[in-house]
C-alpha positions in Angstrom: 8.7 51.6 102.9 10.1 54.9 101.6 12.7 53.6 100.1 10.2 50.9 98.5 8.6 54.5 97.4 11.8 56.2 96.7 12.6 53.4 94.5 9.5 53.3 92.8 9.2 57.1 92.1 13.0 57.0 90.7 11.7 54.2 88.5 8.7 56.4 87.7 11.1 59.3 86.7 13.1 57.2 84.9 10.2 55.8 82.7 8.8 59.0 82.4 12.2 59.9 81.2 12.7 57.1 78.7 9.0 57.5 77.0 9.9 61.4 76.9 13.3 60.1 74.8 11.4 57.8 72.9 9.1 61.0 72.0 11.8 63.0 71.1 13.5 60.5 69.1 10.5 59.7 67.4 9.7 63.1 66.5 13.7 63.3 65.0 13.1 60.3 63.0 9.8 61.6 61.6 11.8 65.0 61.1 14.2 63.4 59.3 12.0 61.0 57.4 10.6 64.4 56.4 13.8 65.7 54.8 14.6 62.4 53.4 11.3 62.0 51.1 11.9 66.2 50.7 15.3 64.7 49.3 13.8 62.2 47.7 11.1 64.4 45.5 14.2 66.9 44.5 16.7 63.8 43.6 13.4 62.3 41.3 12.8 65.7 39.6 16.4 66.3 39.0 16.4 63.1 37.5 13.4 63.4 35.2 15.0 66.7 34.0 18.8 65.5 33.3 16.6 62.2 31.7 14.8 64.7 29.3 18.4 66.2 28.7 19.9 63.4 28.1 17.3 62.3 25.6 17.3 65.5 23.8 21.1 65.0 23.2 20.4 61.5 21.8 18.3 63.1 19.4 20.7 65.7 18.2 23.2 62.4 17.8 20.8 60.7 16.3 19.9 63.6 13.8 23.5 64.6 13.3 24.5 60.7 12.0 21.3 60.6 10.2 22.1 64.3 8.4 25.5 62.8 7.5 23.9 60.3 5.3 22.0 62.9 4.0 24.9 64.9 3.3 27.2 61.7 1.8 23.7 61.1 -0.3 24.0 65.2 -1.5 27.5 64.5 -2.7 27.1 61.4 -4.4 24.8 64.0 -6.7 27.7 66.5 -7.5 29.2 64.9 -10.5 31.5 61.9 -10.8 34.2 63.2 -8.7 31.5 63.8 -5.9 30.3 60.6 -6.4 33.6 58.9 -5.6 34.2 61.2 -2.4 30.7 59.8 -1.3 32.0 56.1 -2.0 35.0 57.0 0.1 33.0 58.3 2.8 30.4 55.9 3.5 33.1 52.7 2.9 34.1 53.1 6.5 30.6 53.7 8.1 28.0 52.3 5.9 24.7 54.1 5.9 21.9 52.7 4.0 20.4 56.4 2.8 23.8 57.6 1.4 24.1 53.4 0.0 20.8 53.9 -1.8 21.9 57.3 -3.3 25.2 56.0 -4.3 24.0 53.1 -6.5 21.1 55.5 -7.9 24.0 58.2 -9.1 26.4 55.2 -10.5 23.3 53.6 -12.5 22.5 57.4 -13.9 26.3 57.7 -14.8 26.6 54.9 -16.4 23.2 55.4 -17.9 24.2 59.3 -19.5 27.6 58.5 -20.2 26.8 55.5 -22.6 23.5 56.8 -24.4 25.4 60.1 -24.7 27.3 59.1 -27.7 24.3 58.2 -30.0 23.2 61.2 -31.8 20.0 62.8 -31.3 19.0 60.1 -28.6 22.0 60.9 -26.8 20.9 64.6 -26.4 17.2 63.4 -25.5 18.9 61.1 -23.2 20.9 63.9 -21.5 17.7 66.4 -20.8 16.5 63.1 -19.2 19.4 62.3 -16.8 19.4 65.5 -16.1 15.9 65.6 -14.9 16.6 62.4 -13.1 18.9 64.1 -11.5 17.2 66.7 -9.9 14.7 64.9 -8.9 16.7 62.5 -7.1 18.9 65.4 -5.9 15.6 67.1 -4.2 14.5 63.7 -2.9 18.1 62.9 -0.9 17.7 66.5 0.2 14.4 65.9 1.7 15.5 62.5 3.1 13.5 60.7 1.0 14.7 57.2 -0.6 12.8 57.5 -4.1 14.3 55.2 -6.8 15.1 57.1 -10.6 11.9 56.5 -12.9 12.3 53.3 -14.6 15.8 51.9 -13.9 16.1 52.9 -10.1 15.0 49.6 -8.5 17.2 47.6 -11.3 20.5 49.7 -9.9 19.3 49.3 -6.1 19.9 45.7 -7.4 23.2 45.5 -9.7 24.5 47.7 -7.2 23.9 46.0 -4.3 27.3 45.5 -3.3 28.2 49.1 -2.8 
């Protein structure tokens, strides 16, 4: 009989022992349940942050192609030799802003250079190109696609190839 109760009081100490394990073991895997969601909220907010980054880059790309239509559409203004440079550039790459300026500026050459042989209409024709011009130059550098008075939409369409 004591070693009936011997037996039993080891078996005792020994379940006493595994539920004390099973404790501690619990208590590690809550610990380290603990660090892992800790790990969890820093890995999330780290990557909400390089996110936001990483968007504000895409918007500087973005920006930076969109400004170099602007700036093709700018030269296409700066007489006919800027005009072909802007043809040049925005052959490889097409870009529908600097595309809209460059058929504007072709139509207004053509426009000025074969009025400006008629006398007196010619000159009257030249103050009005030139005003054209401005206005279309101050348009392109406000990124604004605004056709010339009168003829703009009829070049958007003879040009529509360039």
């Amino acid at each position: 009989m004591s070693d009936e109760k011997s037996l039993g009081d080891d078996l005792n100490d020994m379940l006493g022992d595994a539920k004390e394990g099973a404790k501690k073991a619990a208590k590690k895997a809550e610990e380290f349940a603990d660090e892992a969601s800790e790990k969890a909220k820093e890995f999330a907010k780290e990557s909400k942050e390089k996110a936001r980054e990483f968007a504000h880059e895409a918007k500087e790309t973005f920006d930076e192609i969109s400004s170099d239509g602007k700036n093709i559409a700018i030269i296409a203004h700066l007489t006919i030799i800027g005009w072909v440079i802007a043809l040049v550039m925005n052959n490889e790459k097409k870009n529908q802003f600097a595309s809209f300026y460059i058929r504007q500026m072709l139509g207004l050459i053509i426009i000025a250079i074969l009025l400006s042989w008629i006398p007196f209409l010619g000159w009257a024709v030249g103050i009005l190109c030139f005003v054209l011009w401005i206005m279309s130059l101050i348009s392109a550098m406000n990124g604004e696609q605004k056709p010339i008075f009168l003829l703009g939409e009829q070049f958007q369409d003879w040009f529509k190839s360039l």
